[in-house]
N, C-alpha and C positions, 0 to 999 in steps of 0.2 A: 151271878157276878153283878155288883152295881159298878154304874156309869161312873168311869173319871169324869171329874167335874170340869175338868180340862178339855176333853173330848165334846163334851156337852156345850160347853160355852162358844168353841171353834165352829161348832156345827150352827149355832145360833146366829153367830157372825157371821158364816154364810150366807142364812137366810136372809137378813137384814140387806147383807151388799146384794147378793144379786135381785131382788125385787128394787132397787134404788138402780141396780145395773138396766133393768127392763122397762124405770124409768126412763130413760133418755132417748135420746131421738132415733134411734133406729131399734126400740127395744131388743129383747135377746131370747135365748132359747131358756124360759124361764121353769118350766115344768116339768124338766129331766135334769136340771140343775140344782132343784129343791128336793129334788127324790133319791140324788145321790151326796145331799149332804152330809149324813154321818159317817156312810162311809168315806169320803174322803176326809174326816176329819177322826175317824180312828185311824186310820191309816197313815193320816201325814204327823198325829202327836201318839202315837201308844204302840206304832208298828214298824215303818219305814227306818231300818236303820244307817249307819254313815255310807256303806257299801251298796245301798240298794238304788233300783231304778224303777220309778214309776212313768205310763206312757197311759194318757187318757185316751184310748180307743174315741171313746162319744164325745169326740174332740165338740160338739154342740152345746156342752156342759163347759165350757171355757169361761165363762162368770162366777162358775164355782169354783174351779182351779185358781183363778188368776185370787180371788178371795183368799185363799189358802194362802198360796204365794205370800199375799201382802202381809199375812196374819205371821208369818213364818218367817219375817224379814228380807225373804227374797224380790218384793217389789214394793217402794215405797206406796205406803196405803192411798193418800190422795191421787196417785194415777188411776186409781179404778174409776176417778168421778169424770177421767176424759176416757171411758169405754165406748169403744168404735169410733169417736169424735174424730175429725180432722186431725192428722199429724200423730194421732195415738198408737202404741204400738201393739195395741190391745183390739184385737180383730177378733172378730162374731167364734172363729174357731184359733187354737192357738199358735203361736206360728212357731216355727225354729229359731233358736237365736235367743228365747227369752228363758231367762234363770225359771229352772226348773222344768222346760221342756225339751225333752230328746228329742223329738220328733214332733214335725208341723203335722198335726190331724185333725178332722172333720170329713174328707172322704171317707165314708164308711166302712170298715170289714177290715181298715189292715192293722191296727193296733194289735189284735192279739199276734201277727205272724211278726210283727216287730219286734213284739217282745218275748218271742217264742227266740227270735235272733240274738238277743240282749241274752236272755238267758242259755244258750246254747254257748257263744263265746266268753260266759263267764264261766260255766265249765271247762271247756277248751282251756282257758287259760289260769285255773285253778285258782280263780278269786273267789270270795267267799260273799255274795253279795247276793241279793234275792232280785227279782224282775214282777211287779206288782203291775198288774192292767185293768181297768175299768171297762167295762162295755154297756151300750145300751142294749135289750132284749129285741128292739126292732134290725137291728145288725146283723141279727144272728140268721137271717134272710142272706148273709151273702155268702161264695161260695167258699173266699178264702181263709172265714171265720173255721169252716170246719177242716178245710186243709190243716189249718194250725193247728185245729184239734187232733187229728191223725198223728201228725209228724211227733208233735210236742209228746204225743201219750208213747209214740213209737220209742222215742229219746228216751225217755221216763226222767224226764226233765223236774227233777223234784225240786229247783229254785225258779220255778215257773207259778203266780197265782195270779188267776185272770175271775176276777166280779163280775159278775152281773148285774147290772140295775135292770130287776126285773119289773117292771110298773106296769108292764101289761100293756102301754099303750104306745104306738107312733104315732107319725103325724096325718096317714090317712086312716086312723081307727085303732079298735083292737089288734093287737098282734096275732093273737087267734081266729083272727076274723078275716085279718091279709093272708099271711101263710103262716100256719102253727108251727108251735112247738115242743108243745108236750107230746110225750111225758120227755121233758128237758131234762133234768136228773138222769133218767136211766141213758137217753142218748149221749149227753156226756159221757157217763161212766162206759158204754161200750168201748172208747177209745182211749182206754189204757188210762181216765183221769180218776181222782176221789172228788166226787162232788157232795159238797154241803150246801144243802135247801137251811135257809137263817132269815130272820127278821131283820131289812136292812134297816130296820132305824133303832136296834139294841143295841147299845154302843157296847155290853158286855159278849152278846151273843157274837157280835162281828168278832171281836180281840178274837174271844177263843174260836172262833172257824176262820179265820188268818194267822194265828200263831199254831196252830197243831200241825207237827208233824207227817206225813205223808211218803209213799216211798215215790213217787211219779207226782206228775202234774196237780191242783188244786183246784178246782175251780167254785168258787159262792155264789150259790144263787141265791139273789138278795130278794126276797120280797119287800118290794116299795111302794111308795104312793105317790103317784108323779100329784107336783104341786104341794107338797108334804109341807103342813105347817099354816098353808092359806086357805079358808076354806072353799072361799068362789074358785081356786084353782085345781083345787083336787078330784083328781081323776078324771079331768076333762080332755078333751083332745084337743079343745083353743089353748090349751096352757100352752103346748107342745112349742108355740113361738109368740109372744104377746108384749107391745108396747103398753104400756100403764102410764093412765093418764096421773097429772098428778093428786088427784082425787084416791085411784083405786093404791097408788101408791102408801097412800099416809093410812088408808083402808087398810091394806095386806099388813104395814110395818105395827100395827095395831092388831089385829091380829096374831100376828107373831109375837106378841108383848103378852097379851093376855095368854098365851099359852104355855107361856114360860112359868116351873114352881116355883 
């Protein structure tokens, strides 16, 4: 399957804002922001339908989101140039209150039981809507990420799909290095879910392992590349949080241009 071009362009204009977002005087979380930009950019133009609810788990990826947002008319675009600034409403992780998020997160581990909720009361109440969750891999360290695993695979929660942005890395290291997680696939699948291992940066591989069918829960493990796109950023663990001077700034947005076909 080849890339909407559509998808492709959102996901570039991600890149673009949040390296200009990690410009600014408190930089951001710029490395897990770059690593899940296609997925959320197949996800908010080629998947997310009128009834559905997305909840960014790695609520630290807020530069991507809020980019999405603006791309998507829900936040006029020029607000992203006052992120974290004085008086902005645009804080390091996203808050409640702002179009397009249900829920304030950044505390680690509770988005999936959030939207394990989202999705359990849209059954209950026979609406027809899906519950789409992002997570980052270093999360997956917390206890109530696999709570929601159980419960959710118990439910067979089949308008339940929770991403992974797998990039392999936190912010003290490897995630195989802190506490593992493989074989992650099979552990999933023990609790009642169907997990797809996918290229998080195919914008065709993503569609089709978020559009297929499923009788119970979904869950996609993304293979990503934190800092995806930059190359002094990729696969580092300084990416993980980094103000850019504006030197490395017009560097990175340069980058990102030459890499474009």
């Amino acid at each position: 399957m080849t890339d909407a071009p559509d998808t492709v362009a959102l996901a570039r204009r991600i890149r673009r804002d949040v390296v200009r977002m990690a410009g600014g005087p408190q930089g951001a979380h710029v490395g897990g922001s770059l690593s899940c930009a296609d997925i959320l950019a197949v996800l908010h133009l080629a998947v997310l339908g009128e009834h559905d609810r997305f909840v960014l788990s790695k609520g630290h990826a807020a530069p991507a989101l809020y980019s999405v947002l603006a791309a998507t008319g829900l936040l006029p675009p020029e607000e992203l140039d006052g992120y974290t600034r004085p008086g902005s409403r645009l804080f390091g992780h996203p808050p409640h209150g702002l179009p397009g998020v249900p829920f304030a997160t950044g505390s680690l581990g509770h988005g999936l039981a959030l939207a394990t909720g989202l999705a359990l009361g849209e059954r209950l109440s026979g609406g027809p809507g899906r519950v789409y969750t992002l997570l980052g891999d270093g999360e997956l360290q917390e206890g109530s990420v696999w709570e929601s695993f159980m419960y959710a695979g118990h439910r067979s929660l089949d308008n339940l799909v929770a991403v992974i942005d797998r990039n392999d890395l936190q912010i003290t290291g490897a995630t195989e290095e802190c506490v593992g997680l493989e074989p992650l696939v099979d552990r999933i699948t023990a609790f009642g879910w169907t997990a797809r291992p996918v290229d998080g940066h195919d914008h065709g591989a993503l569609r089709t392992a978020l559009t297929e069918p499923a009788r119970g829960p979904v869950a996609i493990v993304a293979r990503t590349v934190k800092g995806r796109g930059v190359p002094f950023l990729e696969g580092r663990v300084s990416s993980h949080y980094a103000k850019l001077r504006p030197a490395l700034v017009a560097r990175a947005l340069a980058a990102l241009e030459a890499n474009e076909p």
